[in-house]
PASEBA-1860 file (N, C-alpha, C; in nm, 3 decimals):
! residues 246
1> XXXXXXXX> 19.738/12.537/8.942/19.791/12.467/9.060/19.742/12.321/9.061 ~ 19.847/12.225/9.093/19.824/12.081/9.096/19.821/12.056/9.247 ~ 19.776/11.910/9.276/19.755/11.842/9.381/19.885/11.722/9.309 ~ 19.968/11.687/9.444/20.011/11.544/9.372/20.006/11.443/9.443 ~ 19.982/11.279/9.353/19.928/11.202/9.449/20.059/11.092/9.466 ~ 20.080/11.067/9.599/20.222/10.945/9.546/20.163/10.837/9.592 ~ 20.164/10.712/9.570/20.150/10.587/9.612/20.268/10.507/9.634 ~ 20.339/10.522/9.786/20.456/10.478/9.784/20.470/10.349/9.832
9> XXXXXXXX> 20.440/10.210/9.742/20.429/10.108/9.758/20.597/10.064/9.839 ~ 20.617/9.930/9.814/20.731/9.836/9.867/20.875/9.845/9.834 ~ 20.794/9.840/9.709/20.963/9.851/9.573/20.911/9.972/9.472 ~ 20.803/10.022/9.437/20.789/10.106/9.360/20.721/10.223/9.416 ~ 20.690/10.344/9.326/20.655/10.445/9.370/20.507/10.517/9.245 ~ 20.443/10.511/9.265/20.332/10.528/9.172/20.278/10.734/9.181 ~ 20.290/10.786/9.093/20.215/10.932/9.122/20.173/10.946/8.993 ~ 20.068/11.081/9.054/19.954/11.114/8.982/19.947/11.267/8.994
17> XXXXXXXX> 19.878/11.382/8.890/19.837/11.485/8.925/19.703/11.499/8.933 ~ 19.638/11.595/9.023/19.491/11.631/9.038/19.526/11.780/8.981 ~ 19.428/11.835/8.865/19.419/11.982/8.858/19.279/12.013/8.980 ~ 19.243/12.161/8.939/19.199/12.224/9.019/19.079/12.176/8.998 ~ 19.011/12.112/8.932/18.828/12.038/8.848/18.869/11.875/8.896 ~ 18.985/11.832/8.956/18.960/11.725/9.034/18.979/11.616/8.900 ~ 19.041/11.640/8.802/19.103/11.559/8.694/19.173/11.502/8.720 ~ 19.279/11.369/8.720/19.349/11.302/8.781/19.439/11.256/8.656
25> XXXXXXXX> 19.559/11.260/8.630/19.625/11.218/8.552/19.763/11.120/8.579 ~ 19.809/10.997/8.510/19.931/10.970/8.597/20.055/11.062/8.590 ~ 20.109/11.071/8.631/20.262/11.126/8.620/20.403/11.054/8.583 ~ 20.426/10.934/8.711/20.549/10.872/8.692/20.523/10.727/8.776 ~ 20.565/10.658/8.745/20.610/10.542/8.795/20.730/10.506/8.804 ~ 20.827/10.453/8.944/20.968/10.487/8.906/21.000/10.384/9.101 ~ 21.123/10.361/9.072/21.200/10.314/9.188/21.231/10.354/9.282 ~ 21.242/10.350/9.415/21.300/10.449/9.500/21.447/10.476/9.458
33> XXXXXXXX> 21.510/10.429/9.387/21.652/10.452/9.358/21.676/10.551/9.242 ~ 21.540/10.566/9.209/21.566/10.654/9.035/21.442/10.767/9.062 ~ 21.419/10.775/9.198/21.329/10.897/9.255/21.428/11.028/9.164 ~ 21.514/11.023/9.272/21.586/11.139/9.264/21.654/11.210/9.069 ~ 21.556/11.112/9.023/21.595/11.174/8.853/21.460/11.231/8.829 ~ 21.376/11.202/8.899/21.241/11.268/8.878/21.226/11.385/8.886 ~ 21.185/11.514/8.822/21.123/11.661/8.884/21.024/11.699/8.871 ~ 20.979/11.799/8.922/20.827/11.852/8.958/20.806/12.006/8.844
41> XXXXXXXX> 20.753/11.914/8.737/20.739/12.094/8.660/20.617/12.196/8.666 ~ 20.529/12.083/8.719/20.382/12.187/8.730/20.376/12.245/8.850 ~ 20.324/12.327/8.895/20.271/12.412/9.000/20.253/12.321/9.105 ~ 20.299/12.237/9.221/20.197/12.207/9.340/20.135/12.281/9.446 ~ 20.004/12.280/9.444/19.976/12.348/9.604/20.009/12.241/9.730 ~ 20.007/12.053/9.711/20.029/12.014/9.799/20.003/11.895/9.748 ~ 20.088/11.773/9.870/20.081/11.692/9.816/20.015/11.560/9.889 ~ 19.956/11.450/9.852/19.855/11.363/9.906/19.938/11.216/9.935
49> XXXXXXXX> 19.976/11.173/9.988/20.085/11.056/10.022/20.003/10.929/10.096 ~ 20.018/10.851/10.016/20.002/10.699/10.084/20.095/10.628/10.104 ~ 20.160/10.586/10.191/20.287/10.462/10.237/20.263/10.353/10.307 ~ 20.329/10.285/10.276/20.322/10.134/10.309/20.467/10.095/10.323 ~ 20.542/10.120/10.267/20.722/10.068/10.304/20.783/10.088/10.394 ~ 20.739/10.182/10.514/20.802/10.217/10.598/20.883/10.333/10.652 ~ 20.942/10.380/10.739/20.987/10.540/10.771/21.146/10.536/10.687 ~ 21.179/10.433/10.670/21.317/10.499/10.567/21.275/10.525/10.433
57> XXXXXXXX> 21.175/10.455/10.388/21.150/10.486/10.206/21.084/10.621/10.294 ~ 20.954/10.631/10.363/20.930/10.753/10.360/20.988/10.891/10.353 ~ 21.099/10.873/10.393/21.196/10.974/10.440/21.246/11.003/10.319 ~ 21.275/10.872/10.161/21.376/10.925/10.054/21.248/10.969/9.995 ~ 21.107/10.997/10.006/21.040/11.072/9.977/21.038/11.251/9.980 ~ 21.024/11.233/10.078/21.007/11.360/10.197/21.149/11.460/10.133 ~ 21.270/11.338/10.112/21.409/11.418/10.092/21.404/11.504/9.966 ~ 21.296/11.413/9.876/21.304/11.420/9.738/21.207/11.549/9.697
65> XXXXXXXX> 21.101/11.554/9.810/21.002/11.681/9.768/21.082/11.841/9.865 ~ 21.156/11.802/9.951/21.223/11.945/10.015/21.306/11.939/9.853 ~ 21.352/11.846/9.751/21.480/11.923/9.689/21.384/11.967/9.559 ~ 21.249/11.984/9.518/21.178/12.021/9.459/21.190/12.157/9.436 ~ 21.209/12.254/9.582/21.227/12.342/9.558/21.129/12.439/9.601 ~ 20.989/12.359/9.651/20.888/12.428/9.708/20.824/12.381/9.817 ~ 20.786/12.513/9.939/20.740/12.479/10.043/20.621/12.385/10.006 ~ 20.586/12.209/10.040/20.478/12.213/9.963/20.454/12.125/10.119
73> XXXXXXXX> 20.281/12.154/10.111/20.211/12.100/10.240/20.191/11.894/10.192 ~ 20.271/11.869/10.329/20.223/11.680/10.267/20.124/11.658/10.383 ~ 20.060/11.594/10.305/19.905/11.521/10.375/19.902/11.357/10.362 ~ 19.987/11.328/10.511/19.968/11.108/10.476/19.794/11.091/10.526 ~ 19.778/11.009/10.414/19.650/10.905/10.476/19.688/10.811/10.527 ~ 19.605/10.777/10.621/19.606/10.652/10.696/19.480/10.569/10.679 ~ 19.461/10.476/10.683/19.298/10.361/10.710/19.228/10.418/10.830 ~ 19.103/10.436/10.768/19.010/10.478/10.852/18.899/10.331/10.855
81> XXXXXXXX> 18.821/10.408/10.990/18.727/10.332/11.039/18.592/10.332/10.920 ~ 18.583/10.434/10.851/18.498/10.461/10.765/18.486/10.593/10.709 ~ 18.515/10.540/10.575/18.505/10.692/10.450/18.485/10.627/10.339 ~ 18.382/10.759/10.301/18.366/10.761/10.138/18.291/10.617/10.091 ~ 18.176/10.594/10.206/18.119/10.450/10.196/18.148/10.293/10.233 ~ 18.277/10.352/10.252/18.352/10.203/10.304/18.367/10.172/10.475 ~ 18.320/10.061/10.506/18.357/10.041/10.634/18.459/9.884/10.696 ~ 18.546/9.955/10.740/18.669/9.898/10.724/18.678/9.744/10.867
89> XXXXXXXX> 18.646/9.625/10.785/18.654/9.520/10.892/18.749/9.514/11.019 ~ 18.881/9.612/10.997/18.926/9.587/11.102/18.893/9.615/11.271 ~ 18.940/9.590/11.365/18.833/9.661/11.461/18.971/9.764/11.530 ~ 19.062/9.741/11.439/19.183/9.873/11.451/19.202/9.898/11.393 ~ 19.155/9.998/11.297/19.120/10.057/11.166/19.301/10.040/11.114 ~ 19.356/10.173/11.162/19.515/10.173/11.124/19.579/10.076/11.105 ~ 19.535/9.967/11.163/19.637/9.816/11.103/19.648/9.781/11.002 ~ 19.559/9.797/10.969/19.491/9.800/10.728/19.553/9.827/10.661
97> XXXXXXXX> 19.653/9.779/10.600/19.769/9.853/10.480/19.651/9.993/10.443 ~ 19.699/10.095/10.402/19.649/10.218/10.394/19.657/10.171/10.191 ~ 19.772/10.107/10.145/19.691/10.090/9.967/19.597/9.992/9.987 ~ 19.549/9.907/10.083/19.443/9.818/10.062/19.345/9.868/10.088 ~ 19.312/9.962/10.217/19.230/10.063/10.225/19.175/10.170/10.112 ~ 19.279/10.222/10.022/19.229/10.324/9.935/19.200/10.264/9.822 ~ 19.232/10.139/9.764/19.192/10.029/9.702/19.036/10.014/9.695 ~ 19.040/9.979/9.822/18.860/9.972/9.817/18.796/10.091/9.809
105> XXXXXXXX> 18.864/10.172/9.835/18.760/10.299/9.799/18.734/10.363/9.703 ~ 18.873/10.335/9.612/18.869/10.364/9.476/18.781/10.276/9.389 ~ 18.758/10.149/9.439/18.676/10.013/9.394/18.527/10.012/9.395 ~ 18.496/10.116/9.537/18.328/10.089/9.604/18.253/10.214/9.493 ~ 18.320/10.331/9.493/18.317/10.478/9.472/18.283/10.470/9.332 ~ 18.365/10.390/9.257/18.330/10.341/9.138/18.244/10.312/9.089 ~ 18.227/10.179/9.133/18.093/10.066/9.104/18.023/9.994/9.241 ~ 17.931/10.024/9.304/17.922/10.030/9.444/17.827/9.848/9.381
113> XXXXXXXX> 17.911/9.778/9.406/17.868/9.599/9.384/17.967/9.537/9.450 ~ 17.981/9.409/9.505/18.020/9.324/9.524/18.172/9.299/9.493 ~ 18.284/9.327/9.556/18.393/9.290/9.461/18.532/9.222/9.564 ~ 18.592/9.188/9.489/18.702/9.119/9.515/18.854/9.174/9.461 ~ 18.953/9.222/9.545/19.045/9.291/9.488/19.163/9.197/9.555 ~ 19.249/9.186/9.442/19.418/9.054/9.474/19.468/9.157/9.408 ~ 19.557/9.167/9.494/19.674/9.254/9.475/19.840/9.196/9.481 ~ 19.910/9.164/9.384/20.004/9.066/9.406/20.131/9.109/9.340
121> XXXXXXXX> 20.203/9.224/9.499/20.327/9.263/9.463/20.421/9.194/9.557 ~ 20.471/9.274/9.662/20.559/9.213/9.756/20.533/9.106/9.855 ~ 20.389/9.160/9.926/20.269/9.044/9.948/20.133/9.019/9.889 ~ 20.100/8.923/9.814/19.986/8.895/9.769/19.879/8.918/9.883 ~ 19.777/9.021/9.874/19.664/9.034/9.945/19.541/9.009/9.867 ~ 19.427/9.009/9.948/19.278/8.970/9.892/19.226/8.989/9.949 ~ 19.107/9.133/9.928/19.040/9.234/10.050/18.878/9.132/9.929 ~ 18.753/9.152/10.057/18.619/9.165/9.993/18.558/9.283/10.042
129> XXXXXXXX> 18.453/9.319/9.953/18.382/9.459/9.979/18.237/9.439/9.972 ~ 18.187/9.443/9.995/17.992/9.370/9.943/17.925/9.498/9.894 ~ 17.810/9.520/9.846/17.716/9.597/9.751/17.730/9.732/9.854 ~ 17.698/9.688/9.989/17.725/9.823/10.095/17.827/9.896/10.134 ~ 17.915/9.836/10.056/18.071/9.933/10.118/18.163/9.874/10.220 ~ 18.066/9.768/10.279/18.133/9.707/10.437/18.246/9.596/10.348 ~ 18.336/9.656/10.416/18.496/9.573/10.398/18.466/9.406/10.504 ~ 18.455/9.335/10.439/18.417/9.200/10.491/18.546/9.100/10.558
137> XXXXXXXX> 18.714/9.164/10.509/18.837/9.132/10.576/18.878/9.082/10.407 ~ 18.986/8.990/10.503/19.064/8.927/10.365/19.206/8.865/10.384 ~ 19.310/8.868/10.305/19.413/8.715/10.348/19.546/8.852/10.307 ~ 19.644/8.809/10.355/19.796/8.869/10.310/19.881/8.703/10.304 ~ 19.912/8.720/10.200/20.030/8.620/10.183/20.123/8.625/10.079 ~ 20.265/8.559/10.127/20.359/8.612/10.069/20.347/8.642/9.892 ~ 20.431/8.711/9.853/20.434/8.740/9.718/20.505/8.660/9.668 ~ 20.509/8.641/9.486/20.604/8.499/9.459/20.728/8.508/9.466
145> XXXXXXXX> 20.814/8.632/9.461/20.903/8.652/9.482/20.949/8.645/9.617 ~ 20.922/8.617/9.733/20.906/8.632/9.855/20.886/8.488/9.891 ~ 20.787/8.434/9.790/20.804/8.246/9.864/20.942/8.221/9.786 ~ 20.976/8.229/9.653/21.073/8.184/9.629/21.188/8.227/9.717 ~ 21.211/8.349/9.756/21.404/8.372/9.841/21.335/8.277/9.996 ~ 21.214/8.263/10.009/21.183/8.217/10.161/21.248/8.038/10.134 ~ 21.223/7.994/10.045/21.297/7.863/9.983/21.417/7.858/9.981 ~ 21.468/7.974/9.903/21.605/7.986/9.897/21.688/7.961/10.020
153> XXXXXXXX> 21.636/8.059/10.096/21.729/8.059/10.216/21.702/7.976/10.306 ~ 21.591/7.899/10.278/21.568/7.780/10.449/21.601/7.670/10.391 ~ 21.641/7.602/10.268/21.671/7.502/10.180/21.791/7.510/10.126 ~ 21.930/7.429/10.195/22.023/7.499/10.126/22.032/7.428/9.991 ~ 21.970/7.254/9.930/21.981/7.202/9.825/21.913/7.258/9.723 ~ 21.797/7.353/9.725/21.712/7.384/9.653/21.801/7.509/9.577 ~ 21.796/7.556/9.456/21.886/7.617/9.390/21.785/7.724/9.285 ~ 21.862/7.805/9.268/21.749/7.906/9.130/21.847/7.940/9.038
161> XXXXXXXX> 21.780/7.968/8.931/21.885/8.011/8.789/21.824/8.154/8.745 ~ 21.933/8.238/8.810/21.975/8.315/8.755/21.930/8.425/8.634 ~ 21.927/8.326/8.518/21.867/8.327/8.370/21.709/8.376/8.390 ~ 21.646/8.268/8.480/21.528/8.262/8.443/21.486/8.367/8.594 ~ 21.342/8.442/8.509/21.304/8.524/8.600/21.111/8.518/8.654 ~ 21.104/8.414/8.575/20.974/8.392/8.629/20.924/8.272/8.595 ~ 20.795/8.204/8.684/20.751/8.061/8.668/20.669/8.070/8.559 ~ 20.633/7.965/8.553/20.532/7.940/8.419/20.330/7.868/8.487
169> XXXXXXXX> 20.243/7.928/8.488/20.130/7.844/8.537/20.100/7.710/8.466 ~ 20.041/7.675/8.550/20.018/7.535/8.465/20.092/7.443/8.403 ~ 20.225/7.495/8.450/20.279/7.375/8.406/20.398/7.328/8.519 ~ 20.468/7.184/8.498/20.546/7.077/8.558/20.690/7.141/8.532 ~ 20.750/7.152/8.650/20.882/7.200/8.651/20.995/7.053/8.607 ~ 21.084/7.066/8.560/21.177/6.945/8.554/21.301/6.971/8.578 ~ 21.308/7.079/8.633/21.412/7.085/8.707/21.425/7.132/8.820 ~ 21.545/7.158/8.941/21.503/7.276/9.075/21.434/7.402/9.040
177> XXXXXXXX> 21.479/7.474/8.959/21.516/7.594/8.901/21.371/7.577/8.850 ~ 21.329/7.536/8.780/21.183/7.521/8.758/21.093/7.514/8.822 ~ 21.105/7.387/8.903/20.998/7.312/9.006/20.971/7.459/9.097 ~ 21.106/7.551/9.158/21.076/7.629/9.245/20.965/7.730/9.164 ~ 21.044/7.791/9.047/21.001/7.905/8.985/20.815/7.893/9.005 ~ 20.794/7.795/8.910/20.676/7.724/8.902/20.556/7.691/9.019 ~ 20.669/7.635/9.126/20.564/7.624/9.222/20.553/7.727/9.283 ~ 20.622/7.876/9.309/20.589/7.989/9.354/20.448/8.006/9.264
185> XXXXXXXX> 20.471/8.035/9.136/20.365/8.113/9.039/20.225/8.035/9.053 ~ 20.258/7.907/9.095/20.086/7.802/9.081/20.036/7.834/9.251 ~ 20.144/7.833/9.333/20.104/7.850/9.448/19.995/7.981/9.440 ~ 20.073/8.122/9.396/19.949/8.214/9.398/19.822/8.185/9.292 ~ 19.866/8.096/9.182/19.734/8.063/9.130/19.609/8.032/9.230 ~ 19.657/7.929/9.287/19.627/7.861/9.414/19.548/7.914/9.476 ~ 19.614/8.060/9.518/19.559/8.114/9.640/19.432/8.204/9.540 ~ 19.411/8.215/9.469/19.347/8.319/9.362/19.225/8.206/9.328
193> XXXXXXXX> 19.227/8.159/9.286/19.112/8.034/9.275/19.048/7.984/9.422 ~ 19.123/7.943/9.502/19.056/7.950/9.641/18.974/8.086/9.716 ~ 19.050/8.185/9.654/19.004/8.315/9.653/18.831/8.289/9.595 ~ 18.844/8.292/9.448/18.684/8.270/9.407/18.616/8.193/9.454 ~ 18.661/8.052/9.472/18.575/7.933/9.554/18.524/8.009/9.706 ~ 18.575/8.089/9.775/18.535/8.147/9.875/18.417/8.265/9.829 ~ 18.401/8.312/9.742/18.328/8.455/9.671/18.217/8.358/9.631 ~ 18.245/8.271/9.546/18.104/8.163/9.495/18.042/8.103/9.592
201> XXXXXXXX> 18.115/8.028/9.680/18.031/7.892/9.714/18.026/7.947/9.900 ~ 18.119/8.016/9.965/18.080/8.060/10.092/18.021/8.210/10.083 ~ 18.060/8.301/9.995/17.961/8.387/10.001/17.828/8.438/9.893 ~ 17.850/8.314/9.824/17.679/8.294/9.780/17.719/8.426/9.627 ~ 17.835/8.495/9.626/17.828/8.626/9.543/17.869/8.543/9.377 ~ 17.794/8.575/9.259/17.781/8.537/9.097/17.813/8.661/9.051 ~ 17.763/8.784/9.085/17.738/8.905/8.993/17.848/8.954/9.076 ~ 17.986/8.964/9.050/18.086/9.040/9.138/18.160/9.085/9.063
209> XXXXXXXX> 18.285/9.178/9.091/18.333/9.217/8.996/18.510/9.152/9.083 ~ 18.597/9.118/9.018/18.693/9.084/9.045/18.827/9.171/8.952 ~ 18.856/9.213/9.089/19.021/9.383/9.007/19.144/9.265/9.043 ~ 19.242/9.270/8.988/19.373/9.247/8.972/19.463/9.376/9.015 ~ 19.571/9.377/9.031/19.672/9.484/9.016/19.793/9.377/9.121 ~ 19.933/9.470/9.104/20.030/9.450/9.109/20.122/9.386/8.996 ~ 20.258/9.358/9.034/20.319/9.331/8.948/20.339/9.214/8.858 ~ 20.301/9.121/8.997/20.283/8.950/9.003/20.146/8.897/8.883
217> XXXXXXXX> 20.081/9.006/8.865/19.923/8.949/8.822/19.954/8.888/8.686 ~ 20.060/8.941/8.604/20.074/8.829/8.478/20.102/8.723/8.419 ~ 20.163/8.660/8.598/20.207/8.554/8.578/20.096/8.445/8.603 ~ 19.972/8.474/8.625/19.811/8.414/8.622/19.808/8.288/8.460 ~ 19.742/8.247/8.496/19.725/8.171/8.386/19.602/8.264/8.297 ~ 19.610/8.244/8.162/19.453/8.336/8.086/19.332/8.286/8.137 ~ 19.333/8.154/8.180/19.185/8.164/8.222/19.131/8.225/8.399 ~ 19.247/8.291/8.466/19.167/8.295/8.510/19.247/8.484/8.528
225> XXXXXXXX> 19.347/8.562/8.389/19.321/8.668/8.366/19.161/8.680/8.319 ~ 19.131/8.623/8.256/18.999/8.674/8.157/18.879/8.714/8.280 ~ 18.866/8.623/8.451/18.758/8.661/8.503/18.762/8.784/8.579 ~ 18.879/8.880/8.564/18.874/8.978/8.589/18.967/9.088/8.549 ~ 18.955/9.223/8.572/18.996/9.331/8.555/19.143/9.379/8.575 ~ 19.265/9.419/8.535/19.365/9.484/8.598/19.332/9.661/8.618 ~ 19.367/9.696/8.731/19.350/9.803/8.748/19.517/9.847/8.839 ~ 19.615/9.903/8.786/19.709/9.969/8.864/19.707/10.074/8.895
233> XXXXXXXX> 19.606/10.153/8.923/19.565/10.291/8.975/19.479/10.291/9.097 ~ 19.404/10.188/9.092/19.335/10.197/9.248/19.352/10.256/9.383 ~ 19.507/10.226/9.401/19.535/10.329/9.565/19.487/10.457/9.454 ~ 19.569/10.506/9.374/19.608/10.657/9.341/19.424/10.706/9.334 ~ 19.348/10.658/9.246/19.219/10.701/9.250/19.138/10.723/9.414 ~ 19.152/10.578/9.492/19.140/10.634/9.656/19.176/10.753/9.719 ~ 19.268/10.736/9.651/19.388/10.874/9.725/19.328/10.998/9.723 ~ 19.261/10.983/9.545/19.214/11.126/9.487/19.055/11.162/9.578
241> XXXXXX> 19.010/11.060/9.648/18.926/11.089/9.722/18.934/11.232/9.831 ~ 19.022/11.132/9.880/19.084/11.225/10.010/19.150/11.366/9.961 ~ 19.168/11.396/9.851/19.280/11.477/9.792/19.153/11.594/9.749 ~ 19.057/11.540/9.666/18.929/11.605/9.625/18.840/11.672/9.740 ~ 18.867/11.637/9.822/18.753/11.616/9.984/18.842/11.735/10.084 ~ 18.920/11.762/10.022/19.032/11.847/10.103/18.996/12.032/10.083
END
């Protein structure tokens, strides 16, 4: 008998299996539109759900595990005030994206140090965590795909091509179509370097560990992939907290 874990992000859908020794394996990664080609061949006793998109993706979830074929028990997490070492800055716990929440827990649980997690899919976020677990807050801002259509549509001269599907760091656009692409991708540079200047010089932290994930993270320039980690499992490992603890 399996446990299964879904991480039902914005635009994508992330799952995992837990066997019965609390092993965690991925499963699928897939679209809400190409859910329904997915099936369930192992055993579930039940399943462990994190969401963030809202009650209609939730629902082509929900649709997708009744056509499975088995009564199976779903268990949503939500952000708590404190678990599994972490204590959550908000002073309304539930307001906390619930993957930024299991993020850190998958992060603290790990390596209980200092860290910094940017997460840069639909909205670029940036949670801190310190050596104790205490969630210290952090920034949400748009994703690059998200500043660019926010251009699009409040600018009617400003234009995009089609062709091209992503900016370039570090470098000078010379055209609309560029200048935009470009200045989306440097903008989150931007925010990612101001990110560290805040970790170095206002919170005094050298020995930290800095995670990446989402989709956006490759469009980073190498120097400043190299000062840290990609990890695209983080909610799902959080998850397995709660899933293990059950």
């Amino acid at each position: 008998m399996y446990k299964l874990l879904i991480d039902a992000g914005n635009t994508r859908i992330k799952t995992a299996l837990m066997d019965a020794e609390g092993h965690v394996e991925p499963l699928f990664n897939t679209t809400y539109e190409d859910l329904p080609n997915e099936s369930l061949k192992p055993t579930i006793s039940a399943v462990w759900l994190a969401a963030v998109a809202g009650e209609v993706r939730s629902n082509i979830i929900e649709s997708w595990l009744r056509e499975q074929g088995e009564e199976l028990k779903l268990h949503e997490v939500h952000s708590e005030q404190f678990a599994f070492g972490v204590q959550n800055a908000y002073s309304t716990p539930e307001n906390l994206g619930v993957d930024r929440w299991l993020a850190m827990l998958g992060a603290y649980n790990e390596q209980q140090k200092p860290t910094v997690i940017v997460d840069a899919g639909t909205a670029i976020t940036v949670d801190w965590v310190d050596e104790n677990g205490k969630h210290l807050g952090g920034w949400i801002a748009p994703g690059v795909e998200l500043m660019k259509q926010s251009v699009l549509q409040r600018a009617p001269k400003v234009f995009s091509d089609a062709t091209q599907l992503y900016g370039r760091a570090n470098q000078l656009g010379t055209s609309t179509p560029d200048g935009l692409l470009d200045g989306c991708v440097n903008n989150f540079a931007g925010l990612v370097r101001q990110a560290l200047h805040v970790t170095e010089v206002e919170l005094d932290w050298f020995d930290y560990r800095l995670i990446y994930s989402g989709g956006s993270t490759p469009l980073l320039s190498n120097d400043l992939k190299r000062r840290g980690e990609m990890r695209s499992e983080l909610v799902l490992q959080g998850l397995a907290l709660y899933a293990r603890d059950a």
